[in-house]
C-alpha positions in Angstrom: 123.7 96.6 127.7 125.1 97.7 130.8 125.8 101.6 131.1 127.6 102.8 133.9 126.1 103.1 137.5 124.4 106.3 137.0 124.1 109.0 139.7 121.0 108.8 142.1 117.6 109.7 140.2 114.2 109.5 139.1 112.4 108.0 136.4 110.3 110.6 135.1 109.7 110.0 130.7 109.6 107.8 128.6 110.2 107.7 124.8 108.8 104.5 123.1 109.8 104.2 119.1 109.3 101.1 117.7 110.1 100.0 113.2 108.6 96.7 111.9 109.1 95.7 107.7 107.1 93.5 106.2 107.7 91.9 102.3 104.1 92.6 101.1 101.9 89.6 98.9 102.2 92.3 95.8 106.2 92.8 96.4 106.2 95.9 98.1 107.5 96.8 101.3 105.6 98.1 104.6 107.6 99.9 107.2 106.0 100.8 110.2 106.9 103.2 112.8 105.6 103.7 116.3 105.7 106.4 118.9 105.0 106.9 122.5 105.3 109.8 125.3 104.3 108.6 128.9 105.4 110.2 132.2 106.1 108.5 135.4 103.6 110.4 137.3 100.1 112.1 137.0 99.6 115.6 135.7 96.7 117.7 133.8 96.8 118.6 130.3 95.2 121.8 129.3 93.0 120.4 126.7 92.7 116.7 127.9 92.0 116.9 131.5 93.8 114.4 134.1 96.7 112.4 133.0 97.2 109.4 135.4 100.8 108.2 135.1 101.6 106.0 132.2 99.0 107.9 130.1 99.8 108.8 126.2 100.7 111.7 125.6 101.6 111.6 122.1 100.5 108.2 120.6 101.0 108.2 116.7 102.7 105.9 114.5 103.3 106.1 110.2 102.7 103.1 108.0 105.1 103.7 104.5 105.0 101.6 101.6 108.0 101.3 99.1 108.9 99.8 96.1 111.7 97.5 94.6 113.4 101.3 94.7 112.8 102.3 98.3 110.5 105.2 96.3 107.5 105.9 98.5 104.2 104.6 96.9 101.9 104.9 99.6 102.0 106.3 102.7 99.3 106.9 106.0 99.5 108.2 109.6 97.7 107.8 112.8 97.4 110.3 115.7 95.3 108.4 118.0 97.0 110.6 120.9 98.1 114.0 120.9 98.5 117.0 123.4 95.6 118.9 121.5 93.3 118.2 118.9 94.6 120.2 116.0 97.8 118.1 115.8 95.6 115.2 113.7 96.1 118.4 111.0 99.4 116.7 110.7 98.4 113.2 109.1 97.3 114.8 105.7 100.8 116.4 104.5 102.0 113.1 104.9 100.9 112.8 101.8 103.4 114.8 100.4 106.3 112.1 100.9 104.6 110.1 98.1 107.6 109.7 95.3 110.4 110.6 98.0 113.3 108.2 98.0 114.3 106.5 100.9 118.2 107.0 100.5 120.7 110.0 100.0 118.7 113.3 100.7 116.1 111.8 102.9 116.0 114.3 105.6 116.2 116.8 103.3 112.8 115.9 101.3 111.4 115.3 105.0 111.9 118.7 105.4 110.9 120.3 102.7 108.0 118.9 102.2 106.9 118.2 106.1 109.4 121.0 107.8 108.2 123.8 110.2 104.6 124.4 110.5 104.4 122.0 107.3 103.8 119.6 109.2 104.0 117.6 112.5 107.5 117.6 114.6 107.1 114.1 116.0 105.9 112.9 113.0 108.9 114.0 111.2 111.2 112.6 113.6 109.2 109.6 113.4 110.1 109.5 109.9 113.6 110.1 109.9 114.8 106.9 111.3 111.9 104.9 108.8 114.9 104.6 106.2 117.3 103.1 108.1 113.9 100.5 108.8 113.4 100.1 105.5 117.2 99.3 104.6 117.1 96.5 107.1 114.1 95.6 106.6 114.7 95.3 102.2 118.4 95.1 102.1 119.3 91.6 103.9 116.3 89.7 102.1 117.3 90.9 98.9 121.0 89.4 99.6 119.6 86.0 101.4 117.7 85.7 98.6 120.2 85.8 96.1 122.3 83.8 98.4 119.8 80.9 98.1 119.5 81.3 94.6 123.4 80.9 94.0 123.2 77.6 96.3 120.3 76.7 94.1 122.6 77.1 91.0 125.8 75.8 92.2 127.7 78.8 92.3 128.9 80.4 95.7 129.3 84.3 95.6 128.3 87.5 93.7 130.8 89.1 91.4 130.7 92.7 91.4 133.1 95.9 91.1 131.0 98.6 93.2 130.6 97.8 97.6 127.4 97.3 99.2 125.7 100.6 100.1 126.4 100.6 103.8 130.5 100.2 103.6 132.3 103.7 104.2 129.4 104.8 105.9 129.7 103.9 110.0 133.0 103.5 112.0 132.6 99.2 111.7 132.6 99.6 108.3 135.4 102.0 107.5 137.0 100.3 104.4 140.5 100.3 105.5 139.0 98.4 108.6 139.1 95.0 110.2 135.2 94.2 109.3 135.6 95.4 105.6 138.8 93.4 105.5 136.7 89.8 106.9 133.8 89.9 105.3 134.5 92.3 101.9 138.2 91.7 101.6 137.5 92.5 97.7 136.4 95.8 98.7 139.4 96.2 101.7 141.1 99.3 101.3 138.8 100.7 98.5 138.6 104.3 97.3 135.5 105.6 95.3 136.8 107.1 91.9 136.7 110.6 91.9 134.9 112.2 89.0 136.3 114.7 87.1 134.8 118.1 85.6 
C-alpha cells in the first residue's frame, strides 16, 4: 500500500497491534489483542535501566471471550512489559468489562468502567478496536455458515426485511451507494423507519 514518497526522515517508533478470533470447542468466541512499543534506538528508563533498541516498552495484550451475543463472559490481561511496575495494577479492573456488549456504546462502557485513573490507557485503547475483531471475527462465520446450510437445503439466499449491521455505517457502504446497490440491491436506497413519540 504505497503512500506517497515522504519527506527525508528517521525511523524512530514503532506501534505494533495485532487481533486474532477464534470459534471456541464450547461455542464461544476468543478475541485477542496484542500490543507493542519499541524505539529504533537505545535509551534508559527510570525504573528499568538500559533499553537496547528494539526493547519493549510496553508489551501487553487482552484475551476477551464472548458469547452468541458479543456480551463479554470472560475476560483476562497480560502486562508482561510496562514503563513501571505499578501499571500490572491495570489487569484487575479488566474485570469490570464482564457483561459489556461488544456493539453500540462500546467505548462508552470502556470508559466508564476502565476510564481515567480506572484503569490502564493502553489497555483501553487496546480494547477499543477488540469489537471491530470480534465483528469480523463472529459476523462472516455466522453468514458462511448459513450460506452452507442453504446449499445443503436447496435454497439460495436469506429472506429478510432489516440490513446487515455494517450497511450505513462506512463510506463503501453508504446505502444509496454502488457496493449496497451490487451486493444488497434489496437494501439499495434504504431508509431506517423513524420512530415516533
Amino acid at each position: 500500500m504505497p503512500l506517497p514518497t515522504p519527506a527525508p526522515r528517521q525511523h524512530l517508533h514503532t506501534r505494533a497491534v495485532t487481533y486474532r478470533g477464534y470459534l471456541r470447542g464450547d461455542g464461544l468466541w476468543d478475541i485477542e489483542g496484542e500490543l507493542g512499543d519499541t524505539k529504533t534506538y537505545g535509551f534508559e528508563m527510570s525504573e528499568r535501566g538500559d533499553m537496547p533498541p528494539g526493547s519493549r516498552i510496553h508489551g501487553m495484550a487482552i484475551r476477551v471471550t464472548v458469547d452468541e451475543a458479543m456480551t463479554i463472559v470472560a475476560i483476562s490481561a497480560a502486562m508482561d512489559d510496562t514503563p513501571y511496575g505499578e501499571c500490572v495494577r491495570g489487569e484487575d479492573p479488566m474485570q469490570k468489562m464482564i457483561g459489556a456488549s461488544m456493539g453500540p456504546g462500546w467505548r462508552q462502557a470502556i470508559e466508564k468502567a476502565l476510564g481515567g485513573i480506572k484503569g490502564c490507557t493502553h489497555l483501553r485503547e487496546l480494547l477499543f478496536n477488540m469489537a471491530t475483531a470480534a465483528y469480523q471475527t463472529v459476523f462472516p462465520y455466522r453468514e458462511r455458515q448459513r450460506e452452507l446450510e442453504r446449499q445443503r437445503a436447496g435454497t439460495s439466499t436469506s429472506v429478510t426485511d432489516q440490513p446487515p449491521y455494517h450497511l450505513g455505517r462506512c463510506i463503501a457502504w453508504d446505502f444509496d451507494g454502488p457496493v449496497v446497490a451490487r451486493h444488497y440491491p434489496q437494501f439499495s436506497g434504504w431508509k431506517p423507519l423513524r420512530r415516533k413519540y
